[in-house]
C-alpha positions as CSV (number, residue, x, y, z in Angstrom):
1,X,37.0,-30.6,-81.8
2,X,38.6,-27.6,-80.5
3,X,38.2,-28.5,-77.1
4,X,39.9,-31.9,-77.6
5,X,42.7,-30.3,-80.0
6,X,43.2,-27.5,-76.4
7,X,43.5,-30.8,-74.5
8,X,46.1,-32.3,-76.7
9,X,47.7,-29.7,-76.7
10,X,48.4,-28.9,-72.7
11,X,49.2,-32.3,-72.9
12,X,52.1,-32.3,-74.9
13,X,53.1,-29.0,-73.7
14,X,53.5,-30.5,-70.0
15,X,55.3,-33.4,-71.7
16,X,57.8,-31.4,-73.3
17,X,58.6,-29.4,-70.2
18,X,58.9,-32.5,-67.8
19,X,61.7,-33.6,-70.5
20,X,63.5,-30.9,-69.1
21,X,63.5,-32.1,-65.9
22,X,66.8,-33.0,-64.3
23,X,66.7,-37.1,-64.0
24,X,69.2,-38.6,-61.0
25,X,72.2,-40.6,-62.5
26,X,72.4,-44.2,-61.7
27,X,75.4,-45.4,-60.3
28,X,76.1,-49.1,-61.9
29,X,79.5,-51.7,-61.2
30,X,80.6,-54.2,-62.3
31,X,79.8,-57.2,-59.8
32,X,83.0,-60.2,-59.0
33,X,81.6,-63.9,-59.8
34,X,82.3,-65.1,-56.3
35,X,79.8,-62.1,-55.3
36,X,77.3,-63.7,-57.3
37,X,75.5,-66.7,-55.9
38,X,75.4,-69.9,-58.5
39,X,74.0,-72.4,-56.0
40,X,70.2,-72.8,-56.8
41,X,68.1,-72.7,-53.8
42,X,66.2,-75.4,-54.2
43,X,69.7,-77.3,-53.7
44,X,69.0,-79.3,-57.0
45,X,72.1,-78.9,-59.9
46,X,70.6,-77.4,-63.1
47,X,71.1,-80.6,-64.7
48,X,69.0,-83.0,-62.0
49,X,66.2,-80.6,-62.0
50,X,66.0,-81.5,-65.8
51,X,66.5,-85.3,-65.1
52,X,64.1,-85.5,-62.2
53,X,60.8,-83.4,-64.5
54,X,62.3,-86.4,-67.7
55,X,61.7,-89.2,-65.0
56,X,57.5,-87.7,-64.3
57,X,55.4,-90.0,-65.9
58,X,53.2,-86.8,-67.1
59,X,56.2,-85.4,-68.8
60,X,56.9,-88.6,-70.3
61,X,53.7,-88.6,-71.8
62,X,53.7,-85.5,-72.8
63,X,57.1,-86.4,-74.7
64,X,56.0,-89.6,-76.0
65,X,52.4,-87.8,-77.8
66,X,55.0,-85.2,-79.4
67,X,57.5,-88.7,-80.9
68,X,60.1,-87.8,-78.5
69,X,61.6,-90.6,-76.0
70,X,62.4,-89.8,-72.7
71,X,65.6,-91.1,-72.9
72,X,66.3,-89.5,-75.9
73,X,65.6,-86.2,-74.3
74,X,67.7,-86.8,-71.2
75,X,70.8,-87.3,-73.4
76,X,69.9,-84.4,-75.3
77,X,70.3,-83.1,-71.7
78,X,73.2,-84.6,-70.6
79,X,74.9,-83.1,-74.0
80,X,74.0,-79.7,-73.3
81,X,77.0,-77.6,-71.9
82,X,76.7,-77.0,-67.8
83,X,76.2,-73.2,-68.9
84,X,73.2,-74.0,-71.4
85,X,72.0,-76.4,-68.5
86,X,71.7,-73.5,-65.4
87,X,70.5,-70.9,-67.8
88,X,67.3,-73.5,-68.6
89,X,67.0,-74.4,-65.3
90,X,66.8,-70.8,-64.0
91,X,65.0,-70.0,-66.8
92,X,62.4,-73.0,-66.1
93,X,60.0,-71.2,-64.0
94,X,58.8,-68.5,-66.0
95,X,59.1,-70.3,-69.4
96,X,55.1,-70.9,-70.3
97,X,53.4,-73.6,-70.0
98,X,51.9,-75.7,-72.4
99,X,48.6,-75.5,-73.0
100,X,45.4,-75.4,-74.9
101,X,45.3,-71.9,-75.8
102,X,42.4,-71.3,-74.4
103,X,44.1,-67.6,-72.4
104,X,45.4,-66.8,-75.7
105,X,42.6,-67.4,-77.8
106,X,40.5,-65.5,-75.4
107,X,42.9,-62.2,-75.5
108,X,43.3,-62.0,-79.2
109,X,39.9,-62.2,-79.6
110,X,39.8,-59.0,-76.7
111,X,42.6,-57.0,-78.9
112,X,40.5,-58.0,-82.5
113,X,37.3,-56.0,-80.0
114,X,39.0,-53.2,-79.1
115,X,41.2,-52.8,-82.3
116,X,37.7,-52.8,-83.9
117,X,35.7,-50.7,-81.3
118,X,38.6,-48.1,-81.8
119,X,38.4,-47.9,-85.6
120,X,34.4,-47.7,-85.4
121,X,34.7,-44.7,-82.8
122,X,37.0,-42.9,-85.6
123,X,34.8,-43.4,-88.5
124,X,37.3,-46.2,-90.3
125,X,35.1,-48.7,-90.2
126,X,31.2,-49.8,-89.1
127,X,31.5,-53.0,-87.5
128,X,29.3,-52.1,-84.2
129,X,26.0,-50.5,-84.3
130,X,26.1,-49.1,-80.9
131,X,29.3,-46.6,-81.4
132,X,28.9,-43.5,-83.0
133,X,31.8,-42.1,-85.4
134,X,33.8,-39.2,-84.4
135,X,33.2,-36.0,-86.4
Protein backbone atom coordinates (compact mmCIF):
# COMPACT_ATOMS: atom_id res chain seq x y z
CA UNK A 1 0.00 0.00 0.00
CA UNK A 2 2.76 2.31 0.39
CA UNK A 3 3.90 1.91 -2.95
CA UNK A 4 0.53 2.73 -4.45
CA UNK A 5 0.00 5.72 -1.86
CA UNK A 6 4.06 6.96 -3.41
CA UNK A 7 2.32 6.56 -6.87
CA UNK A 8 -0.60 8.67 -5.97
CA UNK A 9 1.10 10.86 -4.75
CA UNK A 10 3.77 11.86 -7.74
CA UNK A 11 0.68 11.90 -9.47
CA UNK A 12 -0.97 14.60 -8.05
CA UNK A 13 2.13 16.38 -7.42
CA UNK A 14 2.79 16.57 -11.30
CA UNK A 15 -0.85 17.61 -11.60
CA UNK A 16 -0.69 20.42 -9.36
CA UNK A 17 2.46 21.76 -10.98
CA UNK A 18 1.14 21.54 -14.73
CA UNK A 19 -1.78 23.90 -13.25
CA UNK A 20 0.77 26.32 -13.14
CA UNK A 21 1.53 26.15 -16.45
CA UNK A 22 0.85 29.25 -18.57
CA UNK A 23 -2.23 28.25 -21.00
CA UNK A 24 -2.38 30.48 -24.53
CA UNK A 25 -5.45 32.78 -24.61
CA UNK A 26 -8.06 32.24 -27.16
CA UNK A 27 -8.98 34.90 -29.23
CA UNK A 28 -13.01 34.67 -29.91
CA UNK A 29 -15.45 37.44 -32.17
CA UNK A 30 -18.37 37.92 -32.71
CA UNK A 31 -19.21 36.51 -36.32
CA UNK A 32 -21.97 38.97 -38.79
CA UNK A 33 -25.14 36.76 -39.99
CA UNK A 34 -24.39 37.33 -43.63
CA UNK A 35 -20.88 35.59 -42.69
CA UNK A 36 -22.70 32.70 -41.59
CA UNK A 37 -24.01 30.35 -44.26
CA UNK A 38 -27.96 29.41 -43.76
CA UNK A 39 -28.43 27.59 -47.08
CA UNK A 40 -28.35 23.79 -46.24
CA UNK A 41 -26.19 21.93 -48.52
CA UNK A 42 -28.24 19.43 -49.48
CA UNK A 43 -30.30 22.33 -51.21
CA UNK A 44 -33.51 21.15 -49.48
CA UNK A 45 -35.38 24.06 -46.98
CA UNK A 46 -35.48 22.79 -43.42
CA UNK A 47 -39.16 22.51 -43.83
CA UNK A 48 -39.15 20.06 -47.17
CA UNK A 49 -36.59 17.84 -45.60
CA UNK A 50 -39.36 17.28 -42.90
CA UNK A 51 -42.15 16.95 -45.55
CA UNK A 52 -40.27 14.65 -47.87
CA UNK A 53 -39.07 11.91 -44.52
CA UNK A 54 -43.49 12.48 -43.59
CA UNK A 55 -44.24 11.44 -47.28
CA UNK A 56 -41.79 7.69 -46.74
CA UNK A 57 -44.02 5.06 -46.42
CA UNK A 58 -41.60 3.57 -43.50
CA UNK A 59 -42.02 6.79 -41.62
CA UNK A 60 -45.61 6.63 -42.13
CA UNK A 61 -45.73 3.43 -40.54
CA UNK A 62 -43.75 4.12 -38.05
CA UNK A 63 -46.16 7.11 -37.22
CA UNK A 64 -49.19 5.27 -37.75
CA UNK A 65 -47.93 2.07 -34.90
CA UNK A 66 -47.25 5.16 -32.46
CA UNK A 67 -51.42 6.67 -33.22
CA UNK A 68 -50.03 9.56 -34.99
CA UNK A 69 -51.31 10.46 -38.72
CA UNK A 70 -49.07 11.63 -41.19
CA UNK A 71 -50.90 14.35 -41.94
CA UNK A 72 -51.35 15.26 -38.64
CA UNK A 73 -47.59 15.42 -38.17
CA UNK A 74 -46.96 17.47 -41.31
CA UNK A 75 -49.20 20.26 -39.96
CA UNK A 76 -47.67 20.02 -36.78
CA UNK A 77 -44.76 20.84 -39.12
CA UNK A 78 -46.01 23.40 -41.10
CA UNK A 79 -46.99 25.20 -37.61
CA UNK A 80 -43.60 25.12 -36.33
CA UNK A 81 -41.78 28.59 -36.59
CA UNK A 82 -39.09 28.64 -39.73
CA UNK A 83 -36.41 28.95 -36.77
CA UNK A 84 -37.78 25.73 -34.85
CA UNK A 85 -37.92 24.19 -38.49
CA UNK A 86 -33.87 24.72 -39.48
CA UNK A 87 -32.69 23.98 -35.97
CA UNK A 88 -34.54 20.28 -36.40
CA UNK A 89 -33.47 19.92 -39.69
CA UNK A 90 -29.77 20.61 -38.82
CA UNK A 91 -30.21 18.93 -35.92
CA UNK A 92 -31.80 15.71 -37.82
CA UNK A 93 -28.67 13.92 -38.48
CA UNK A 94 -27.29 13.28 -35.28
CA UNK A 95 -30.65 12.97 -33.35
CA UNK A 96 -30.71 8.93 -32.58
CA UNK A 97 -32.42 6.65 -34.15
CA UNK A 98 -35.00 4.60 -33.07
CA UNK A 99 -34.55 1.42 -32.15
CA UNK A 100 -34.76 -1.80 -30.27
CA UNK A 101 -32.34 -1.13 -27.61
CA UNK A 102 -30.47 -3.73 -28.26
CA UNK A 103 -26.73 -1.16 -28.13
CA UNK A 104 -28.19 0.18 -25.03
CA UNK A 105 -29.14 -2.74 -23.34
CA UNK A 106 -25.83 -4.22 -24.17
CA UNK A 107 -23.73 -1.17 -22.52
CA UNK A 108 -25.63 -0.88 -19.32
CA UNK A 109 -25.30 -4.27 -18.79
CA UNK A 110 -21.07 -3.49 -19.58
CA UNK A 111 -21.22 -0.42 -16.87
CA UNK A 112 -23.49 -2.83 -14.21
CA UNK A 113 -19.91 -5.41 -15.00
CA UNK A 114 -17.46 -3.12 -14.43
CA UNK A 115 -19.28 -1.03 -11.69
CA UNK A 116 -19.41 -4.47 -9.99
CA UNK A 117 -15.92 -5.86 -10.94
CA UNK A 118 -14.68 -2.45 -9.41
CA UNK A 119 -16.43 -2.76 -6.06
CA UNK A 120 -15.32 -6.62 -5.79
CA UNK A 121 -11.56 -5.53 -6.39
CA UNK A 122 -12.10 -2.98 -3.33
CA UNK A 123 -13.59 -5.38 -0.87
CA UNK A 124 -17.38 -3.67 -1.14
CA UNK A 125 -18.89 -6.40 -2.31
CA UNK A 126 -18.31 -10.39 -3.52
CA UNK A 127 -20.13 -10.72 -6.56
CA UNK A 128 -17.23 -12.53 -8.66
CA UNK A 129 -15.21 -15.33 -7.43
CA UNK A 130 -12.32 -14.81 -9.64
CA UNK A 131 -11.20 -11.10 -8.14
CA UNK A 132 -9.46 -10.92 -5.13
CA UNK A 133 -10.23 -7.82 -2.57
CA UNK A 134 -7.71 -5.19 -2.07
CA UNK A 135 -6.06 -5.08 1.39
Amino acid sequence: MPSLNRTVAKILVVSLCALGLPIPAVQAELVATDRVETTRQDGLSGRELLGSLLDRANVRAALERQGVSADDAKARVNALSDDEVERLAARFDSLPAAGNGFESALWLGFLVFVILLVTDILGFTKVFSFTRPAK
